[in-house]
N, C-alpha and C positions, 0 to 999 in steps of 0.2 A: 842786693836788693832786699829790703827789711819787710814786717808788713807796713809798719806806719808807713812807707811811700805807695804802696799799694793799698791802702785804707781806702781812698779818693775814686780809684777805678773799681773797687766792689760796690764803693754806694752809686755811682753810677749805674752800674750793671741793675743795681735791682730799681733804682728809678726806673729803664731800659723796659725792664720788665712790668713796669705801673703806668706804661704805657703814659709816660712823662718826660717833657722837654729835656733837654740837656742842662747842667746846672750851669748856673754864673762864675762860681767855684772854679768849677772844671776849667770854663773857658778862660778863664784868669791866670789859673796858673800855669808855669814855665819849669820848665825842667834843665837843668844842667845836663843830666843823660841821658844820651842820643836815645838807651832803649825806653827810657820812658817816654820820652816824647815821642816816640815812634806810636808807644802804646797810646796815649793821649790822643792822639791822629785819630788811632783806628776805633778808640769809644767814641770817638767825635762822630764821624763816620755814621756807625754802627749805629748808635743814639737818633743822630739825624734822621738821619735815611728810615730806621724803624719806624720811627715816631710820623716824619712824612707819611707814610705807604700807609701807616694805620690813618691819620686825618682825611688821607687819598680814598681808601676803602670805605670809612663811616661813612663818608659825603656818597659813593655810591651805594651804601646801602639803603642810604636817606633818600635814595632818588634824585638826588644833584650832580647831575651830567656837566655842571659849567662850573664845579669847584677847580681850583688850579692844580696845576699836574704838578708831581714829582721832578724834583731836579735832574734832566737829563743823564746825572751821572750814579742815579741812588740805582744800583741795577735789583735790589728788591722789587722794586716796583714794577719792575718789566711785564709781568703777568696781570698785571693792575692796569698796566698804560692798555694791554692787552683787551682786557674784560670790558676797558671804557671805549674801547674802540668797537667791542661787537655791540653795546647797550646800544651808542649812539646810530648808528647803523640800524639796527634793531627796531630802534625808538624813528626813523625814521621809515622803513617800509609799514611799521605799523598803523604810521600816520597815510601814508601812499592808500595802505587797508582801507583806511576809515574813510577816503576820498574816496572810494570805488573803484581802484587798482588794486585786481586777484589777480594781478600778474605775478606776487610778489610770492618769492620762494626763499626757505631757509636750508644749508646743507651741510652747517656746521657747527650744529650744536646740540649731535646728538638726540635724544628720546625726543628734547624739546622741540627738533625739528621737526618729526614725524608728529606730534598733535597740531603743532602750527599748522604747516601746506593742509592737513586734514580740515584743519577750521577755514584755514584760505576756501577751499573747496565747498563745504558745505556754503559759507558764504555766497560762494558763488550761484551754487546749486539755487540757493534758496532767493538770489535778487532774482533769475532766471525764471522762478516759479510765480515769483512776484509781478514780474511784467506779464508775465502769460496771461495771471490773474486778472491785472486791469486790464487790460488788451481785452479781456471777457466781458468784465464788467460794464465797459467801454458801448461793445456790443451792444450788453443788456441795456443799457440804461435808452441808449441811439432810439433801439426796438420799443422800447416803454414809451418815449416821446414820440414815437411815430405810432404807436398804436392810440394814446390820447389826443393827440392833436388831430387825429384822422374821425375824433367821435365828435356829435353833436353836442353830448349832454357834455356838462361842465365836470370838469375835475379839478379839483383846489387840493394844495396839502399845504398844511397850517404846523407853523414850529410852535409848539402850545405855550415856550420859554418866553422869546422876544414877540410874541401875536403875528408875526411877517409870514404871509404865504412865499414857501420856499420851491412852489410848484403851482403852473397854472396851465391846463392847458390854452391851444388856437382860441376854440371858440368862447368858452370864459374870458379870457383875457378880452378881446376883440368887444366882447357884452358888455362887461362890467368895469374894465380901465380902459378904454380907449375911445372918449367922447369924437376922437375927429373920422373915425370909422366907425360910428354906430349911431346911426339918426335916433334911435331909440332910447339912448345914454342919458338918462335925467338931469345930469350935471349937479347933483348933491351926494352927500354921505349916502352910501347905500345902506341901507338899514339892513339887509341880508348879511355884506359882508359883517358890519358889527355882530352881527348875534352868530355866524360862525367864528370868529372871533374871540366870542365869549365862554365857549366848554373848553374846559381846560383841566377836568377833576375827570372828566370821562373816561370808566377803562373798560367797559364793554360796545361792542356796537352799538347805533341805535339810529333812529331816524324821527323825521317830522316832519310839517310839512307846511308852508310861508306862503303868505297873500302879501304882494306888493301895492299897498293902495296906488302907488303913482302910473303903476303900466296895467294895475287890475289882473295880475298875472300869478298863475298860483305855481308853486316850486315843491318838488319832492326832494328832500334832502337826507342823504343817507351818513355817519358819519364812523368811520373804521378807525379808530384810536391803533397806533403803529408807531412801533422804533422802527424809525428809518432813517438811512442817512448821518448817523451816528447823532442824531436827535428823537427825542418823545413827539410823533406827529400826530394830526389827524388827517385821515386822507378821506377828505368830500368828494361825496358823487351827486350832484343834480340834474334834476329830470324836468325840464315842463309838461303839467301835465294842466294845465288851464283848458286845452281841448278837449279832456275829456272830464274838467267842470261844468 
């Protein structure tokens, strides 16, 4: 065996190593002797099989769980077929995670394991705190509408963005929208609500106080500029005070 017949299997070996296909060359040629062609076999092999397991690998490294596997027979890749079996796996309880399954536990992969269940946990902790939370809020808010709806004087809160009261108590509401339970109900634009309506640059409290010519009825109106409700409000409070005009 001379070099010129093994010339063919060195440039192989360093394509092998440039992380490059198998040549046309190579596949081409025939050998007379059994040990070459033996050896020709096993660059085939060798070439294949590398070159697969590296294409295998990039695609997991790129984050492509659905590139195609290695040929069942390239045993490089065994550890490869491995790693895409715990990603997918992986890539699956994390999704179960994001649905709101903290059932999900990891116990085979090491350090990573122990920060994952850690996060599962906190996770959990913190939806737990979350619900407590509204559960609370829940409360407060119930108590707030029963403390206004149980007052006489009006309370309005006004979204200052779209003009829509985002709050009205019973007896406002019952006054001022609702003509078929309020013999009183003028049945036009209420000029009131327009001109609370109309502050919208307000950031300090302040107040005023409105004569309705159509009921002859005078109004004390107080008005509390407030984030609330994950909006800029104003929260009105009005008073009849026409009795003691």
């Amino acid at each position: 065996m001379d070099d010129t017949s093994l010339q063919p299997f060195i440039e192989e070996l360093v394509r092998i190593t440039q992380h490059q296909p198998l040549s046309k060359e190579l596949k081409e040629m025939n050998f007379s002797s059994e040990s070459l062609q033996t050896l020709k076999e096993g660059i085939e092999y060798l070439s294949t099989s590398l070159y697969d397991s590296y294409e295998f690998l990039t695609a997991i490294c790129q984050g492509n769980l659905k590139a195609p596997m290695p040929n069942r027979n390239n045993f490089f890749a065994g550890p490869l077929k491995e790693l895409h079996s715990v990603l997918n796996h992986l890539t699956w309880q994390t999704t179960q995670v994001a649905n709101g399954d903290y059932t999900q536990h990891i116990d085979f992969l090491g350090e990573f394991s122990t920060h994952f269940n850690t996060m599962i946990q906190q996770l959990k902790d913190r939806e737990a705190l979350l619900q407590e939370q509204a559960v609370s809020l829940s409360d407060t808010l119930s108590l707030f509408q029963l403390i206004t709806n149980v007052q006489d004087n009006w309370i309005l809160v006004l979204d200052i963005h779209t003009k829509q009261f985002i709050h009205v108590n019973d007896s406002a509401k019952s006054f001022l929208f609702h003509s078929d339970t309020n013999p009183n109900f003028c049945k036009r634009d209420c000029l009131l609500l327009e001109q609370l309506r109309s502050f919208s640059d307000e950031k300090e409290d302040f107040s005023f106080e409105y004569y309705c010519k159509f009921s002859t009825a005078y109004t004390s109106v107080k008005g509390f500029p407030r984030h609330w409700n994950h909006t800029d409000t104003i929260v009105y409070y009005l008073t009849d005070i026409t009795a003691e005009k």
